[in-house]
DRENVEX-610270 format. One record per residue: x, z, y of N, C-alpha, C in turn. Coordinates in steps of 0.2 Angstrom, whole numbers, plus 5000, padded with zeros to 4 digits. Atoms other than C-alpha are relative to their C-alpha. Example, Ala and Ser with C-alpha at 12.3 -4.5 7.8 and 13.67 -1.06 7.14 Angstrom:
% DRENVEX-610270
NODE  n_u  n_w  n_v ca_u ca_w ca_v  c_u  c_w  c_v
NODE 5004 5000 4994 5062 5039 4978 5004 5000 5006
NODE 4996 4999 4994 5068 5036 4995 4996 5003 5005
***
This chain:
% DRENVEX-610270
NODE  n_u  n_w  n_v ca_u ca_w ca_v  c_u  c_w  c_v
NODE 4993 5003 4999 4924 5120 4800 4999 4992 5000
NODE 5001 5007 5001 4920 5102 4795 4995 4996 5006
NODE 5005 5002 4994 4907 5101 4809 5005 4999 5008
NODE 4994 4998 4992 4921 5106 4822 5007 4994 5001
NODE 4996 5003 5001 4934 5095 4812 4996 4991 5003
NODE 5006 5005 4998 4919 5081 4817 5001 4997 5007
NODE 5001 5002 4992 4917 5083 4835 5008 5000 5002
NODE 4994 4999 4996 4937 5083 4839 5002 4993 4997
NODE 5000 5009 5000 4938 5065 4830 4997 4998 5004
NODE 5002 5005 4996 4926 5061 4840 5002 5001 5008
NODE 4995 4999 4994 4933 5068 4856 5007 4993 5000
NODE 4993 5003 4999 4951 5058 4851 4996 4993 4999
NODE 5001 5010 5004 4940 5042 4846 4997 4999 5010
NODE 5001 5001 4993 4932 5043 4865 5007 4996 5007
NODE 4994 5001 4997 4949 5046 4873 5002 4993 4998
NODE 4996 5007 5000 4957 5031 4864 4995 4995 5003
NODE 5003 5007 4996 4943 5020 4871 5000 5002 5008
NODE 5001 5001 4990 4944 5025 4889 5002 4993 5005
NODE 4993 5007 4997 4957 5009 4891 4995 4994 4999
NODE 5003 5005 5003 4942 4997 4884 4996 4995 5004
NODE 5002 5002 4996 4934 4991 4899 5004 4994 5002
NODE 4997 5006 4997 4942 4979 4911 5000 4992 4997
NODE 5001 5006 5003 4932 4963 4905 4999 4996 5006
NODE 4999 5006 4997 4934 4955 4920 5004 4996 5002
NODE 4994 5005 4999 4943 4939 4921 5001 4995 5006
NODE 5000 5003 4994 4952 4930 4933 4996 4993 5001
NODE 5003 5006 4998 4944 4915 4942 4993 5005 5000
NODE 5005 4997 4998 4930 4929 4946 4997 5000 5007
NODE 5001 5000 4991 4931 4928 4966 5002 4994 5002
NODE 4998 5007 4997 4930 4913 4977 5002 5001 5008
NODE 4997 5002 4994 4939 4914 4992 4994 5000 5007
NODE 5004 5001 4993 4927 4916 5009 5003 4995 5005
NODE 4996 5002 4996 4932 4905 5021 4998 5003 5009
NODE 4999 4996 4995 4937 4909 5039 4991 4998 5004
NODE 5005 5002 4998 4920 4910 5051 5003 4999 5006
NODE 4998 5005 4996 4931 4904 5064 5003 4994 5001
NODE 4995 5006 4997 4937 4887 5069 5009 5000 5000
NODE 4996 4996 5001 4952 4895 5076 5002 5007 5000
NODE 4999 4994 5000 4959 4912 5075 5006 5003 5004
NODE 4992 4996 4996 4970 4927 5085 5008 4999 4996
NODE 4997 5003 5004 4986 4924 5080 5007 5008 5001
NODE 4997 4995 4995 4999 4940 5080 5007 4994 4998
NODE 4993 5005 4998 5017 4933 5087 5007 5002 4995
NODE 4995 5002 5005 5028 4941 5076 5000 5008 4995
NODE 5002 4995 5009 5030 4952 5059 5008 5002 4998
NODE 4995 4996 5002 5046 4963 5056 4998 5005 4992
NODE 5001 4997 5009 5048 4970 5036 5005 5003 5002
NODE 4995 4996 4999 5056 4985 5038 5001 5004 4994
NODE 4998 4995 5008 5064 4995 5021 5004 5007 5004
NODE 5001 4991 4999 5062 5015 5024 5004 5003 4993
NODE 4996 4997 5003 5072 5017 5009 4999 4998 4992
NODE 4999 5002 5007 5074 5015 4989 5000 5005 4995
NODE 5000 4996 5004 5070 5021 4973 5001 4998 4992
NODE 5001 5002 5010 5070 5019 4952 4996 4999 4999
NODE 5006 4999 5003 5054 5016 4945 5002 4996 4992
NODE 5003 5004 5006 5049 5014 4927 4998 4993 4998
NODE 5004 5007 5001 5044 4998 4922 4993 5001 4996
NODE 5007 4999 5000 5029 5006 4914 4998 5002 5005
NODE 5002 5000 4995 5023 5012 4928 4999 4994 5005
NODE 5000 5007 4996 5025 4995 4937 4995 4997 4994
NODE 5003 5005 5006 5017 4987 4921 4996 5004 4995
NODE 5004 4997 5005 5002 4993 4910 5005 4996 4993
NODE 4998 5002 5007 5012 4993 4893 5006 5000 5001
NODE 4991 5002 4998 5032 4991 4899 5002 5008 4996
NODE 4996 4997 5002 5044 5003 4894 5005 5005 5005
NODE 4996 4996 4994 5057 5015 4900 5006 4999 5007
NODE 4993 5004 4995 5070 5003 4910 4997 5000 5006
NODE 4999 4996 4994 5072 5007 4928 5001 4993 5007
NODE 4999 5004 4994 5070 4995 4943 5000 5003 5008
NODE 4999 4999 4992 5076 4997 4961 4995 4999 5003
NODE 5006 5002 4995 5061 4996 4972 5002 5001 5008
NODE 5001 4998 4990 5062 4995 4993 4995 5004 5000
NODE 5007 4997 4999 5050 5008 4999 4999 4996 5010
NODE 5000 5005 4994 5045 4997 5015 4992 5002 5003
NODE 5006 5001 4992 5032 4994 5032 5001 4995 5003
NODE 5001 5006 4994 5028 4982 5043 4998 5002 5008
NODE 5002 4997 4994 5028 4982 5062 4997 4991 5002
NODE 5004 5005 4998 5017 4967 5069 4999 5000 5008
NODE 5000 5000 4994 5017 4961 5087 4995 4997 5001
NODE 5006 5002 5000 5002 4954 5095 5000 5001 5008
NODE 5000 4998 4993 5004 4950 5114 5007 5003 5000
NODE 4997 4993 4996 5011 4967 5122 4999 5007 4994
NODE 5001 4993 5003 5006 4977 5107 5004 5000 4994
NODE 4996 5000 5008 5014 4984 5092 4995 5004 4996
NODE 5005 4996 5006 5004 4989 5076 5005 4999 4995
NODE 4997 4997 5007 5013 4997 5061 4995 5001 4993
NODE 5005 5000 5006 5008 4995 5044 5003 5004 4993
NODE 4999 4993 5003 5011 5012 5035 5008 5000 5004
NODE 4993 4997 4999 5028 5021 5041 5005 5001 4996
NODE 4996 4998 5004 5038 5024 5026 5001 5006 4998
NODE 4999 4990 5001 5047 5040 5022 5002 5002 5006
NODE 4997 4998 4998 5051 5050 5031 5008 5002 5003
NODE 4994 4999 5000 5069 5056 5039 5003 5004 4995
NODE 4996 4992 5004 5071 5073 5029 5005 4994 4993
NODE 4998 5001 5007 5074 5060 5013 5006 4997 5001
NODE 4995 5000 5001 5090 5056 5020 5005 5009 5001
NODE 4996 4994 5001 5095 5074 5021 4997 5005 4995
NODE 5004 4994 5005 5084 5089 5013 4993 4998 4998
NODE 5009 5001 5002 5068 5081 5003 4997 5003 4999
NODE 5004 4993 5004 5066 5096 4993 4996 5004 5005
NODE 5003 4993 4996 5062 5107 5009 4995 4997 5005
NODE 5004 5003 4999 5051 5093 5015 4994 4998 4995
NODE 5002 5001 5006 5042 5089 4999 4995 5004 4996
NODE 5002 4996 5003 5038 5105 4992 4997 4997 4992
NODE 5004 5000 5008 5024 5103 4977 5000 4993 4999
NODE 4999 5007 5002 5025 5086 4980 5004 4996 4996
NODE 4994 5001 5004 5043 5085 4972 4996 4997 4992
NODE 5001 5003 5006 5033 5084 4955 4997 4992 4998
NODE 5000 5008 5000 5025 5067 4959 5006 4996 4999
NODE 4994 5005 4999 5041 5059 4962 5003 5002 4993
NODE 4999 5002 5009 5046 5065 4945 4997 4997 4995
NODE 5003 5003 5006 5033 5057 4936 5000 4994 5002
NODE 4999 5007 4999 5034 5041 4946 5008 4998 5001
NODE 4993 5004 4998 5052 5039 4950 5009 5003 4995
NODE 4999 4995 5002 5060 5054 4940 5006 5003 5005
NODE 4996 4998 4995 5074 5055 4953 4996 4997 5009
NODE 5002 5000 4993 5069 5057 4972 5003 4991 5004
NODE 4997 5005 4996 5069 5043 4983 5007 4999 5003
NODE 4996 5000 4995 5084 5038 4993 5000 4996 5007
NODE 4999 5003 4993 5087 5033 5013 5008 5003 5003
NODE 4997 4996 4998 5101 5035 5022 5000 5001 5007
NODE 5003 5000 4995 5103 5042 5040 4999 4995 5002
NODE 5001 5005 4995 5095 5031 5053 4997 4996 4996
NODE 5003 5005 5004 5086 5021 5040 4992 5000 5000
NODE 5006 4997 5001 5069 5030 5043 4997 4994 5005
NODE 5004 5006 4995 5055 5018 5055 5002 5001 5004
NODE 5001 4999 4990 5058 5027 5072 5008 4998 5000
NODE 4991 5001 4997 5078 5025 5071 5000 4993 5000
NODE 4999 5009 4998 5076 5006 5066 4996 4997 5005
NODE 5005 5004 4993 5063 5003 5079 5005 5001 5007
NODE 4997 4998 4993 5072 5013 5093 5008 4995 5000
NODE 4992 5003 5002 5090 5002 5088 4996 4992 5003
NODE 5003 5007 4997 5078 4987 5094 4997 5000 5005
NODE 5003 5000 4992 5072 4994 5108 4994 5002 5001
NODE 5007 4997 4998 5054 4999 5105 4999 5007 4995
NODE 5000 4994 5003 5050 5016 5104 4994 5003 4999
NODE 5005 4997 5005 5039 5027 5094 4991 4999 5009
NODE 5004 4999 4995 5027 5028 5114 4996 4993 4999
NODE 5005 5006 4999 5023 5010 5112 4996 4997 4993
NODE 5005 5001 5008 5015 5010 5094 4993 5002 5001
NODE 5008 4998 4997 4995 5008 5098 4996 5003 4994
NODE 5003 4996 5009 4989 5008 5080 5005 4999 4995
NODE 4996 4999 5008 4995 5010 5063 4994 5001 4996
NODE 5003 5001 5006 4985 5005 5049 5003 5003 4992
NODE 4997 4994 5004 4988 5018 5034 4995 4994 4992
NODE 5002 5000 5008 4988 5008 5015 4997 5005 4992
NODE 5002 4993 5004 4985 5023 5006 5003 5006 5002
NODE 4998 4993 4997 4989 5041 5008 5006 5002 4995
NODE 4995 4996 5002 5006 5044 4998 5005 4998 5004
NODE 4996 4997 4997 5019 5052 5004 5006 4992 5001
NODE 4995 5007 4998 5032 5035 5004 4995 4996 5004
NODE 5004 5002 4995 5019 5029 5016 4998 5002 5005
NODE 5002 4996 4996 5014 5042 5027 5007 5004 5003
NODE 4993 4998 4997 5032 5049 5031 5001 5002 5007
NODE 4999 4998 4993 5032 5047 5049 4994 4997 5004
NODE 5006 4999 4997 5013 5046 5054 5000 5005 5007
NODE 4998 4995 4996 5018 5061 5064 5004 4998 5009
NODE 4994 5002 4997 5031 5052 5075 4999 4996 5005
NODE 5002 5005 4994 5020 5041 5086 4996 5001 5002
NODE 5005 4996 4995 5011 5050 5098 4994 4995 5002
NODE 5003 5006 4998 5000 5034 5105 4996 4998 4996
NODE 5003 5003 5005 4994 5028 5090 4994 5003 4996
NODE 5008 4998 5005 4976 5027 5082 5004 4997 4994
NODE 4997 5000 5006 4978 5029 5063 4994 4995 4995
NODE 5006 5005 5004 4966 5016 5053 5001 5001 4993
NODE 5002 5001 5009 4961 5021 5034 4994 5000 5000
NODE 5005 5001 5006 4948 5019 5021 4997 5009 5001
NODE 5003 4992 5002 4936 5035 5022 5002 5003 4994
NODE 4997 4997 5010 4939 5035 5002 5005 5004 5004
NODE 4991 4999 5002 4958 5037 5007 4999 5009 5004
NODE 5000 4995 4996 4954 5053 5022 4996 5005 4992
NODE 5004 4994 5006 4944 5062 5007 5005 5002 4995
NODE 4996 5001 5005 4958 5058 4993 5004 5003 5002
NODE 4995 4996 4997 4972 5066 5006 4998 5007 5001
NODE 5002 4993 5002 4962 5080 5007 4998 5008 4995
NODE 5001 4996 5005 4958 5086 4992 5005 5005 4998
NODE 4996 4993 5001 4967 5104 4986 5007 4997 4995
NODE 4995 5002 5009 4977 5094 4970 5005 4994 5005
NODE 4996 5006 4998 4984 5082 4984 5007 5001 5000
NODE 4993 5002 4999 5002 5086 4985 5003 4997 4992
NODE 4998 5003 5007 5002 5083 4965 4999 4992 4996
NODE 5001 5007 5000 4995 5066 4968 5004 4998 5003
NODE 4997 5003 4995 5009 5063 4981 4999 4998 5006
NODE 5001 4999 4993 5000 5066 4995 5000 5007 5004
NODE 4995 4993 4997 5009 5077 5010 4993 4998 5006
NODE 5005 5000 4995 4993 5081 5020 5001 5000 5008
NODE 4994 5000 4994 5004 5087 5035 5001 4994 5004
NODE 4999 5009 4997 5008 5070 5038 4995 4996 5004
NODE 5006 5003 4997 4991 5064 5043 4999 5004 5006
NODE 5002 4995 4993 4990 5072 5063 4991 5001 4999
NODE 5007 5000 5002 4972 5078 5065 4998 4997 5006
NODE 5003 5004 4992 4969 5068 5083 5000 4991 4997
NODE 4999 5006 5003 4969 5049 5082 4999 4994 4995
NODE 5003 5004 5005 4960 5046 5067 4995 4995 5000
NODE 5006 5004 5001 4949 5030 5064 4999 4997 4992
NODE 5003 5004 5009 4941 5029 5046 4994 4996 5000
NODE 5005 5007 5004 4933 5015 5040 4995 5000 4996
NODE 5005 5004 5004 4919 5009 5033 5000 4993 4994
NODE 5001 5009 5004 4917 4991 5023 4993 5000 5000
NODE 5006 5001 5003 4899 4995 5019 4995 4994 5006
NODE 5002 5005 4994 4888 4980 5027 5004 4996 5002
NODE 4995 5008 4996 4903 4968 5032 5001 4996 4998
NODE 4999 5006 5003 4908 4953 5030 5004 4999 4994
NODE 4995 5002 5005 4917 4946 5016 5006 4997 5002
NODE 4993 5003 4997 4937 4940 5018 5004 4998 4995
NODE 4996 5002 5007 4946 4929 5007 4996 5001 4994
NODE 5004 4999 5006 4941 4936 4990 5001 5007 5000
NODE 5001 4994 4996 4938 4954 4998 4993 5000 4999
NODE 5008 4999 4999 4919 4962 4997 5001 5002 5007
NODE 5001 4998 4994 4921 4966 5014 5006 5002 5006
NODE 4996 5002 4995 4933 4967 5031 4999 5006 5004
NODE 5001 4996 4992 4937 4977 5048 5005 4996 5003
NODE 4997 5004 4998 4942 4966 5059 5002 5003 5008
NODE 4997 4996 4996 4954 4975 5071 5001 4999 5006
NODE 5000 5003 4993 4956 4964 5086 4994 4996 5001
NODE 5004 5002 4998 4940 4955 5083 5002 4991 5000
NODE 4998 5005 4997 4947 4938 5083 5005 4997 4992
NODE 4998 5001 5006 4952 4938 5064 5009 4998 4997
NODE 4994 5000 5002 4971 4939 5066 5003 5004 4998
NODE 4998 4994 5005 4972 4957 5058 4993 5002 4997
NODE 5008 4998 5003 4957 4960 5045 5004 5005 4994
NODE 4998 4996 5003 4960 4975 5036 4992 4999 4992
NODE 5002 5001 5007 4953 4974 5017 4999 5005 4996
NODE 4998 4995 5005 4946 4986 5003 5003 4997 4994
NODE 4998 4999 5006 4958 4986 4988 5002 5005 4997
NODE 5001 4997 5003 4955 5000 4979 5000 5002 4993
NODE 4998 4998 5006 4962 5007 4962 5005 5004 5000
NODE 4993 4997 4998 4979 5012 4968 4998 5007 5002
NODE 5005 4993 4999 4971 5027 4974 4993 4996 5003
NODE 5007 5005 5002 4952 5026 4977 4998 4997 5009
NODE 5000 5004 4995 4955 5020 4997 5005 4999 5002
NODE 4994 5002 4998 4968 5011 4996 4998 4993 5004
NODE 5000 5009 4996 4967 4992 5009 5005 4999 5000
NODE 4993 5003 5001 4978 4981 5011 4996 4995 5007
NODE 5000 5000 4991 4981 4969 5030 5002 4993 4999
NODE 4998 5007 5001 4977 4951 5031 5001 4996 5006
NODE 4999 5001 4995 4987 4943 5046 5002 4993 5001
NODE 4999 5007 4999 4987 4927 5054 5003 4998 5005
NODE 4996 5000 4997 5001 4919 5062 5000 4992 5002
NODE 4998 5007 5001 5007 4902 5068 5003 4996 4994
NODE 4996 5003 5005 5016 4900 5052 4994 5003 4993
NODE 5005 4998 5006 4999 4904 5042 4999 5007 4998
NODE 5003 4992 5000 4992 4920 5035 5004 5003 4995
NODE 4997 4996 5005 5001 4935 5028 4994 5005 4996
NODE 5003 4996 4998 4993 4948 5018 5004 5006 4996
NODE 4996 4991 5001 5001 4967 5016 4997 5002 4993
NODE 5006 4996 5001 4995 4976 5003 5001 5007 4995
NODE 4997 4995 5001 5005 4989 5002 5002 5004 4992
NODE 4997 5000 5007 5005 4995 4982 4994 5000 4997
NODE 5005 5002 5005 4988 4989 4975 5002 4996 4996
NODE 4996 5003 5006 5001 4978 4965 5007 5001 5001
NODE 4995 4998 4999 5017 4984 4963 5006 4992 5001
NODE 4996 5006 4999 5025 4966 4963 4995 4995 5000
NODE 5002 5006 5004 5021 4949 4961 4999 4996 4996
NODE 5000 5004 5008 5021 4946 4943 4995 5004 4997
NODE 5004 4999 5002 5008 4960 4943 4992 4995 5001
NODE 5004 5006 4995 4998 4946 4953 4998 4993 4996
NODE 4999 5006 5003 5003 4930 4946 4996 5000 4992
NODE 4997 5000 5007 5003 4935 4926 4990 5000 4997
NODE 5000 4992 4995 4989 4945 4930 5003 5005 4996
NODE 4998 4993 5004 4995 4963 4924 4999 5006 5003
NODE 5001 4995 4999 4988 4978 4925 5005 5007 5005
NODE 4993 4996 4998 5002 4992 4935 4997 5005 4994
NODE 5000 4994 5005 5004 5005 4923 4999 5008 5004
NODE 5002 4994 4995 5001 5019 4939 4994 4999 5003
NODE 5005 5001 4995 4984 5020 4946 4994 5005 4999
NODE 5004 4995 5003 4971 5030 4950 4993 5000 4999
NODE 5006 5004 5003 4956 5020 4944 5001 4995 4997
NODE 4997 5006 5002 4961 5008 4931 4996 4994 5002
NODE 5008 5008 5001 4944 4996 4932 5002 4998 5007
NODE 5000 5002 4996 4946 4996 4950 5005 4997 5005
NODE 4992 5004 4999 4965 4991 4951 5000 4994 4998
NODE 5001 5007 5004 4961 4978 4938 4997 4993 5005
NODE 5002 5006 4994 4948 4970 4950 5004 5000 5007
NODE 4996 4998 4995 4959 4974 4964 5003 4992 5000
NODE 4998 5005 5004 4971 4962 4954 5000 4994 4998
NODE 5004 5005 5003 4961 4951 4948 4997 4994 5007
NODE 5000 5002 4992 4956 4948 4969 5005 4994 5002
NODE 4993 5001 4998 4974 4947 4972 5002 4992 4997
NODE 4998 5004 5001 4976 4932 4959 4997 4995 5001
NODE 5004 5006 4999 4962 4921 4963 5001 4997 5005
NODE 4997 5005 4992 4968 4920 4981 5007 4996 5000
NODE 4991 5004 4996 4987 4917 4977 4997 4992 4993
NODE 5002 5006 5004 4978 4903 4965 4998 4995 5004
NODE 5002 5004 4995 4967 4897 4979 5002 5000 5004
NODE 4997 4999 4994 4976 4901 4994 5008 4999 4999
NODE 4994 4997 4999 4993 4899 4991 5005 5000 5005
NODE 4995 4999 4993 4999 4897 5007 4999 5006 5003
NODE 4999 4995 4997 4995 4913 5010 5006 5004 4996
NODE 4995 4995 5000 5009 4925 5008 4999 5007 4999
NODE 5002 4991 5003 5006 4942 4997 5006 5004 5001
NODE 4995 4995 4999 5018 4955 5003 4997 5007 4997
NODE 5001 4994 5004 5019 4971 4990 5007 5003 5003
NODE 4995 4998 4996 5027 4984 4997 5007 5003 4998
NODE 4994 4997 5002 5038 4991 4983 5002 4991 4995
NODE 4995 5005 5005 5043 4972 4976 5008 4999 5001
NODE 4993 5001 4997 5061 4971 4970 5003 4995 5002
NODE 4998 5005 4999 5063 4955 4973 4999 4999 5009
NODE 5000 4996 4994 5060 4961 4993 5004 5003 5002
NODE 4995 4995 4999 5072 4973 4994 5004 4995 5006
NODE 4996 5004 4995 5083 4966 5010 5007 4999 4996
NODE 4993 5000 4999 5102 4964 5009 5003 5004 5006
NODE 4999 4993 4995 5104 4975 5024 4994 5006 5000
NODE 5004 4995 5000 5093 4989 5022 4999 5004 5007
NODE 5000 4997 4991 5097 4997 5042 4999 4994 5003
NODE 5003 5006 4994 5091 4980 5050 4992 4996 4996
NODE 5007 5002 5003 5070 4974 5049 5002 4993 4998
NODE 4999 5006 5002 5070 4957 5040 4992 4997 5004
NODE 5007 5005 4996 5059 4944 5053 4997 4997 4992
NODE 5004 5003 5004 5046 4937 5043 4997 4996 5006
NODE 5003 5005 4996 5039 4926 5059 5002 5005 5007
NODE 4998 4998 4993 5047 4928 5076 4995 4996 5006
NODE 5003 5002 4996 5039 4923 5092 5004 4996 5006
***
């Protein structure tokens, strides 16, 4: 009995040190610089909001509490020339009508992260605010996929034309049997289309271990940031008006950046942290670059049915 009573402290003393690692600190990574003179440049960047939710503040913050902030669930569409590139699609339409019978087992995620379901309303989903502008789901070539949950994958489906750009990790992590209860709707990933990624052997970018460089000409370089889930990237683009970079929810805001601070959601702490830790030493040495997160509230538009320009052409 005393022997049994032994190994179950020692079980709970394990557990509470799971948290004890993350001894890397910022001022870790040095910025690469560009190995071109100059660079492609895309011509313009639209911020579109797919719709809105509540989250915890823990969840946004390792250690917050239970107070509830609005979040934009948002995408980007990128011009480049004649082309359009989408940067994750949002939710989907259902979640302005029937989520539940779109959602299924997935409904549980969204109650641990949001405890009530998203909201959109009609017309608010990617394809309606693209087709209100005139470009339709036929002229989207690629789409670069941040991670595999469901408020990002939404309307994957929806644009026939388009190669899909993830992380291998991420195609692995979508497919696992437990995915709808991590938040990811398999469905949602068509099975044509697909281009998964590597990093292994590339170059370095920014304060990134490694790059895919989508046109070749370093004005879209996709990046592993990894934690969020375990292939999650994020999109470093460069414009006339200096470089953006996307990164979908390897930081839920910009005070997880800034502070630094851990998110209270992830599904690798260690690998969040340095994720994090990435993210601050660029907005330390870079800060002309511009960190776009995809659920910050401080983002959220003022018209939520029209894309906010971020650089027009």
């Amino acid at each position: 009995m005393k022997k049994n009573i032994l190994i179950i402290m020692a079980l709970f003393t394990l557990l509470a040190c799971t948290k004890a690692p993350l001894l890397l600190k910022p001022g870790s990574f040095i910025a690469a610089k560009s190995s071109r003179p100059t660079c492609g440049e895309v011509t313009e960047i639209l911020l579109i909001n797919t719709g809105q939710a509540m989250m915890a503040e823990k969840n946004m913050f390792e250690g917050g509490g239970n107070a509830k902030r609005e979040i934009p669930i948002l995408c980007a569409l990128l011009k480049k020339g004649e082309r359009y590139i989408l940067i994750d699609t949002g939710l989907n339409h259902h979640f302005a009508f029937d989520p539940g019978d779109y959602l299924g087992e997935t409904t549980q995620f969204f109650g641990e992260m949001f405890r009530d379901l998203p909201a959109m309303q009609p017309g608010q989903d990617v394809v309606a605010q693209l087709a209100r502008m005139g470009v339709s789901p036929e002229t989207v070539t690629k789409i670069i996929l941040t991670h595999g949950h469901v408020d990002h994958t939404g309307e994957l489906s929806s644009f026939p034309n388009a190669d899909i750009y993830l992380w291998q990790k991420e195609r692995e992590y979508m497919s696992r049997a437990l995915g709808k209860l991590r938040g990811v709707m398999q469905n949602d990933l068509p099975d044509k289309h697909i281009k998964e990624l590597s990093f292994e052997n590339s170059k370095p970018h920014l304060t990134f271990p490694g790059s895919y460089d989508l046109f070749n000409d370093e004005s879209v370089v996709i990046v592993p940031t990894p934690g969020h889930t375990p292939g999650s990237i994020s999109v470093s683009v460069n414009t006339k008006k200096g470089r953006f970079l996307f990164i979908g929810d390897a930081a839920y805001t910009l005070e997880n950046i800034r502070k630094p601070v851990l998110t209270g959601y992830n599904e690798n702490r260690d690998q969040t942290w340095e994720t994090i830790v990435r993210l601050h030493d660029l907005s330390k040495q870079r800060p002309d670059i511009r960190i776009i997160p995809f659920h910050d509230p401080d983002l959220k538009p003022t018209d939520s049915m029209t894309p906010t320009r971020l650089i027009t052409d």
